[in-house]
Every structure is written in C-alpha cells, then in structure tokens.
C-alpha positions in Angstrom: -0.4 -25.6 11.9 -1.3 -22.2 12.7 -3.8 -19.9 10.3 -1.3 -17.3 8.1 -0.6 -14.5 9.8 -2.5 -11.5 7.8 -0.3 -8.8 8.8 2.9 -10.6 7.6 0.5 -11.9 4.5 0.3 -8.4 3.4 3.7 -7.2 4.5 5.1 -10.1 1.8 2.6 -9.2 -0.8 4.3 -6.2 -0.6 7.6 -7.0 -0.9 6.9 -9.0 -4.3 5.0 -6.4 -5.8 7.2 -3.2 -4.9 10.3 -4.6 -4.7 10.5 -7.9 -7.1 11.3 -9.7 -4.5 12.0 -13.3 -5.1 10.3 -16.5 -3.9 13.4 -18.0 -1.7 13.6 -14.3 0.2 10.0 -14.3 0.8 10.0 -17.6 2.1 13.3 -16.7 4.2 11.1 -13.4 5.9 8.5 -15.4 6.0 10.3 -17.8 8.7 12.1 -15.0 10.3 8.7 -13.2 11.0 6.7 -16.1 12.0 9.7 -17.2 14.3 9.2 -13.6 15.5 5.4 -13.6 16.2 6.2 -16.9 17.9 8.6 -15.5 20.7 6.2 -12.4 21.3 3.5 -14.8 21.6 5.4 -17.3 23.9 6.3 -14.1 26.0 2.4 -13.2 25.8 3.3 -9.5 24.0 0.7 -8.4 21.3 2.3 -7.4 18.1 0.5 -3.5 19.0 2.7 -3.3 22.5 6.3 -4.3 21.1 8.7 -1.3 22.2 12.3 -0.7 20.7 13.1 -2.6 24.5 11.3 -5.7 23.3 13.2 -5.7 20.2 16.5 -5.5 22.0 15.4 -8.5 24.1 14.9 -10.8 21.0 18.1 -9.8 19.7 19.2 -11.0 22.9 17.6 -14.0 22.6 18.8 -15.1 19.4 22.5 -13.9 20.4 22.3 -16.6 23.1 20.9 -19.5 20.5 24.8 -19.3 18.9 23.3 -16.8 16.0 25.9 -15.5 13.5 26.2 -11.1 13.7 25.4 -11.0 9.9 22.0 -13.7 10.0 21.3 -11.7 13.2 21.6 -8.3 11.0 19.7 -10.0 8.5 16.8 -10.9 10.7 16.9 -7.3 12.5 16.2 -5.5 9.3 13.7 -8.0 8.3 11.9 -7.0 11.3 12.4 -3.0 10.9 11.4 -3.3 7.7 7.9 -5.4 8.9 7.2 -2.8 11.8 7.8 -0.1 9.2 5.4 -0.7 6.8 3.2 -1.8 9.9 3.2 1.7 10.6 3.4 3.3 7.0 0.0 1.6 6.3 -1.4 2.5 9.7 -1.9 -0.6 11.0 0.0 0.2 14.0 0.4 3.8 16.2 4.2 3.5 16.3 7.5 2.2 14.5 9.4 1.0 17.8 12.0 -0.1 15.7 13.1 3.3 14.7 15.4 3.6 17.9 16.5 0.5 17.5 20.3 0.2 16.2 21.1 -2.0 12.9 22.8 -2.4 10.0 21.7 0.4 7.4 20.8 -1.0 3.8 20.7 1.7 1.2 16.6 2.2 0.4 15.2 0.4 -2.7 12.7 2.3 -4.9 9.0 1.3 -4.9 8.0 -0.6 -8.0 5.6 2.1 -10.6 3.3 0.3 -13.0 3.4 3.1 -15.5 1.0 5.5 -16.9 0.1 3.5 -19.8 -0.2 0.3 -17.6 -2.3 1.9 -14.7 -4.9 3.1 -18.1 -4.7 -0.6 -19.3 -5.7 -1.5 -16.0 -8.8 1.1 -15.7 -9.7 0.4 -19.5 -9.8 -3.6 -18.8 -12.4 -2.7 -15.7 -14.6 -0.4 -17.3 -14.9 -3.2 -19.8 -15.9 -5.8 -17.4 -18.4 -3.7 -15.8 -20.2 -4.2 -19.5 -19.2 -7.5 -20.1 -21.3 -8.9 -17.3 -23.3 -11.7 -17.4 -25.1 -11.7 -14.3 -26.1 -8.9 -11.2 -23.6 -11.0 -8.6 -20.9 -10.3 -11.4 -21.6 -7.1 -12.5 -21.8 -5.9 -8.9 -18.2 -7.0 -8.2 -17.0 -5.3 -11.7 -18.3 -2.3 -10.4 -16.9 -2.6 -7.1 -13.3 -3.5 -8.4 -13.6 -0.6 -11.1 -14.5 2.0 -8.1 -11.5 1.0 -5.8 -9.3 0.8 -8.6 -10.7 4.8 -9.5 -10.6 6.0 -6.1 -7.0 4.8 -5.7 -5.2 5.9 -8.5 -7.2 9.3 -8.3 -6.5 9.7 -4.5 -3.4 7.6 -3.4 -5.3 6.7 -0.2 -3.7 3.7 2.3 -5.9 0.7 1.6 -6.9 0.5 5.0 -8.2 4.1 4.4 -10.0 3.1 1.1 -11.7 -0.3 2.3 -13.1 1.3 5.8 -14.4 4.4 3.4 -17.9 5.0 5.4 -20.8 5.3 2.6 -21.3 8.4 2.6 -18.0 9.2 0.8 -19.9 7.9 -1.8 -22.7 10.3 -2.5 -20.6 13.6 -1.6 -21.1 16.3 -3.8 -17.5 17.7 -3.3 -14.8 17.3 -5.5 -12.8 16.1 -2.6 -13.0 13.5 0.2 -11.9 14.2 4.2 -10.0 11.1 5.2 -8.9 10.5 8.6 -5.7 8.6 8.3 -2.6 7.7 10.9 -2.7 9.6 14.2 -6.3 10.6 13.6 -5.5 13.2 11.1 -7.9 14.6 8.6 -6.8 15.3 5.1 -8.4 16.4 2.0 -8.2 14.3 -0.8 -9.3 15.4 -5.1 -11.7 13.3 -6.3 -11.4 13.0 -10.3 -15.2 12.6 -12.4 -14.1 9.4 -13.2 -13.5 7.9 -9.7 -17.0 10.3 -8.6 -18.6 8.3 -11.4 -17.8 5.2 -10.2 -18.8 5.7 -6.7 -22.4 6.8 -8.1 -22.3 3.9 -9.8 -21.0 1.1 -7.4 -23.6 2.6 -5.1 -26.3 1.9 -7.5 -26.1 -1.6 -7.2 -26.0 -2.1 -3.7 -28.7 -3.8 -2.6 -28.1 -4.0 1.5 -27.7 -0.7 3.4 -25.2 -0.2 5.8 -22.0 2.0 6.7 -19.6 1.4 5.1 -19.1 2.1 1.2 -17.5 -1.1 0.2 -19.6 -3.7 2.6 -18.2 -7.3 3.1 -19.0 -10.3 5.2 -16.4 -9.8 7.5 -15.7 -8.9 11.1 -15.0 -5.5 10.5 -18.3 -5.2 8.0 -16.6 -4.1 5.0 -14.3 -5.7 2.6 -10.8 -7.1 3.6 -7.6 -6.1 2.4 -6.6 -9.5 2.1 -9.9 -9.8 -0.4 -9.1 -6.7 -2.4 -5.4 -7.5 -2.8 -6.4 -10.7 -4.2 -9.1 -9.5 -6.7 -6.7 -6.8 -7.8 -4.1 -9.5 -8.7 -7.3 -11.1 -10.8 -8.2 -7.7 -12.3 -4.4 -6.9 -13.2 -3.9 -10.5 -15.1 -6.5 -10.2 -17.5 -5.2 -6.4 -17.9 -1.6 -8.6 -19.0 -0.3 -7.7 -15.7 1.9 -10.0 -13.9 0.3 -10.6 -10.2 4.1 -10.1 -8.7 3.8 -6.5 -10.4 0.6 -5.2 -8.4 -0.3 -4.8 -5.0 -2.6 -1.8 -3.9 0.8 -0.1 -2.7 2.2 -0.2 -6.6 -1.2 2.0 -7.0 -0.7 4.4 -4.6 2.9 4.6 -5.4 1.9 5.0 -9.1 -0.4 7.7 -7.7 2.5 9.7 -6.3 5.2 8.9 -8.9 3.1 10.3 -11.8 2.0 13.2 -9.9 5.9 14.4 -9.3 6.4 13.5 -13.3 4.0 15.7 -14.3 5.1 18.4 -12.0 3.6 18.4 -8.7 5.4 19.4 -5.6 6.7 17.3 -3.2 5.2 19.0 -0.8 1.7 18.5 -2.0 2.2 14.8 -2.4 3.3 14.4 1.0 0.1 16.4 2.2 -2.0 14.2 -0.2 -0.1 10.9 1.0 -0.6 11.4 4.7 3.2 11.4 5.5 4.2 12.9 8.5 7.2 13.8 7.7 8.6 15.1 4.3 11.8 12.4 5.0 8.8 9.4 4.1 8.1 11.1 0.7 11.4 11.7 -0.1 12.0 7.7 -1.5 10.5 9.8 -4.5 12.8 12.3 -5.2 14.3 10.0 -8.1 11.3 10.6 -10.0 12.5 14.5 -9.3 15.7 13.8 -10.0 14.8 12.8 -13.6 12.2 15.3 -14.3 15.1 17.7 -13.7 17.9 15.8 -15.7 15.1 16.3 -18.0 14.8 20.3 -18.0 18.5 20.8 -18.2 18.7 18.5 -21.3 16.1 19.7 -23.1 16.1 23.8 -21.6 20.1 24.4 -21.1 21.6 26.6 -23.7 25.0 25.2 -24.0 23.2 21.5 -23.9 23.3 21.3 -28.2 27.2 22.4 -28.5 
C-alpha cells in the first residue's frame, strides 16, 4: 500500500474542519483523489505541472471507462475543489482548474470557531505552558501556545507560519513582512500577546538554527501535518471537537471576527494575501449581518 498522500491529507482535514464534512464523503474524495494522483502518476505528470489540458484528458479518460455525466461532475468538482485550496494555501503557483468547465455548486461558508471558543483555546495554552512537568513538555506548550498566538493575531497560511525564519521572532516591530503566494511581501500586526509568546518560545530553544519553529524534518522546521495534529490535541482538552479545528478554522476565525468588529473588507484581503477581492468575498455574510445589524438597531422607523 502506498504512504498517504500529505497534500490530499491536509486538503480532507480541511474539509472536516470548515465544512462538517462527513466521514462517507471524505472517504468518497479520498478515492476520487487518490484514483486521481494515480493516473497523473501512471502518465508520469507531477501534481505541480497539471494544466486545465491535463484535466480535460482525465475527464476523457473516465468518459471512456462507461462513467455516468453526474459521478463524472461529482469527481470534477472534487478535483477543482483539491487544486483550489492547493493554490489558496500556496502549495502550488496556479489553479489549472479554473478554466476548466463544470458543474457550479453554490459556495459553502468556512466553519468560525467563535470569539469565545478561539479565547478558550488561548486560555487552555497559556495554562499548559504552567502546568508543565518537565523542559521536553514545557517547550512544546510554549511552542503550541506561540502558533496558536501568531495565527489568530495574524491570519497567516500555515505554510507561511511553520517556515517563519527566526528572526520573526526577535523583531522589534509591531508587524511582521511575510512573503506569501507569488513571492509577495505583506505586512502583517503583531498583537503583545503573540510578541510575548515569540519571546518566550524562543527562550527555550536550546538548538540554533533558521527557522523559528525548528523540527526534524526534511524541510527543518515543523510540519503541517505535525501542527495540524497537535492543534486537534490542544483544541480537545480546550472542549473542542477535533472535526471543528484545523489551522484554516483559525485563520478564518481571524478574518470573520475582524469584519464583525468592523474592519474593511479591503484590509482583510490585504492582511489575508488574497489576490483578488472575489477570494475574500466568501466573507461578506459576516458583512451581511453586521449590517442587518445597523439597520435593526440604527433605523428610525425599525420600533413602529
């Protein structure tokens, strides 16, 4: 049997944390994406050179294998969906599905752990940090309670917060540069709390090196197949449930209560990374309330 595939790991990770979805449509994109890699492989095409072409050719392989139109349209959007968040996450330079002609599904919401929950969460790791018992253990308290700070106060892409070089951590700016999709630079606030934790995650770093979150991996610094799984830890014994969390229910949380509390939508995109304003917009329901909101509680005629 062939070792999981980490990209389609974390794509179904996802999917169960944002959008609930359930274990028998997990396992189904599970088979349609592995019965995808397979073909690419077979044909000898890395997942990072797949064109809106190659897509059309595997639709025209599985029209040949006798394939219904609707299990066809099911497994196309499967795929768009996989090379979307591919690309959302920056894992790879394009979305060659984009051109790529299918049925149209009408764009679930992201899943929002809410203010309270996301303070439950930070309260249960500052705890634990204490709690200790030993350095191994406090060292991974204070690791988990810095990501978990410097995602909720910046929103960052995982893969931009686990490859954060170390230096990030002894800035003395109130911001961070990041260099996210494309190779663009963005600015990034840095709250006192998440500054605070850098400090003190540093602190207790024993080996030097360059990145700030260091792992024994082949990239040097932690995984985020590691962090998604220690967040799922963290997030239980903050009375969590593991299919509720993912670090993409964080930096959604990030933006959702932002736009709550009366941020722009512009700014978010900027702090986000998003290209385009069109990425951000899955958002605007948070808007949309915020505004039912005002009129209910500002419009005149609103008491007659």
């Amino acid at each position: 049997m062939s070792p999981p595939d980490p990209e389609i790991g974390a794509y179904l990770d996802m999917l169960a944390a944002e959008r609930g979805a359930a274990a028998n449509t997990l396992s189904a994109y599970r088979r349609d994406l592995d019965a995808y890699r397979a073909w690419l492989a077979q044909g000898g095409i890395d997942l990072d050179t797949v064109e809106a072409a190659t897509l059309r050719a595997y639709l025209a392989t599985l029209e040949t294998l006798g394939l219904k139109a609707s299990s066809a349209a099911r497994k196309l959007s499967c795929i768009r969906g996989f090379h979307k968040f591919l690309y959302a996450e920056g894992l790879a330079e394009t979305d060659p599905s984009a051109p790529v002609s299918g049925p149209r599904r009408p764009q679930s919401l992201p899943k929002v752990l809410g203010v309270a929950e996301v303070d439950r969460l930070l309260t249960v790791a500052r705890a634990r940090v204490g709690a200790s018992e030993n350095a191994g253990e406090a060292a991974r308290a204070r690791r988990m309670l810095c990501l978990l700070e410097l995602l909720y106060a910046t929103g960052l892409r995982v893969s931009e917060l686990i490859s954060l070089p170390r230096s990030a951590g002894t800035t003395r700016e109130r911001y961070l540069v990041v260099r996210g999709k494309g190779g663009r630079e963005r600015l990034v606030p840095l709250t006192d709390l998440a500054r605070a934790a850098m400090r003190e995650h540093l602190a207790g770093l024993t080996a030097e090196g360059a990145w700030l979150f260091p792992a024994d991996s082949e990239s040097g610094h932690l995984t985020r197949q590691a962090f998604g799984r220690d967040l799922k830890v963290a997030a239980a014994a903050a009375g969590i449930r593991a299919d509720r969390i993912s670090p993409h229910v964080l930096r959604h949380a990030f933006a959702s209560h932002l736009l709550q509390n009366g941020a722009d939508l512009r700014i978010v995109q900027e702090l986000l990374g998003h290209a385009d304003i069109s990425t951000t917009q899955i958002y605007t329901h948070v808007l949309d309330e915020r505004l039912k909101g005002m009129v209910r509680d500002l419009h005149p005629l609103m008491d007659e």
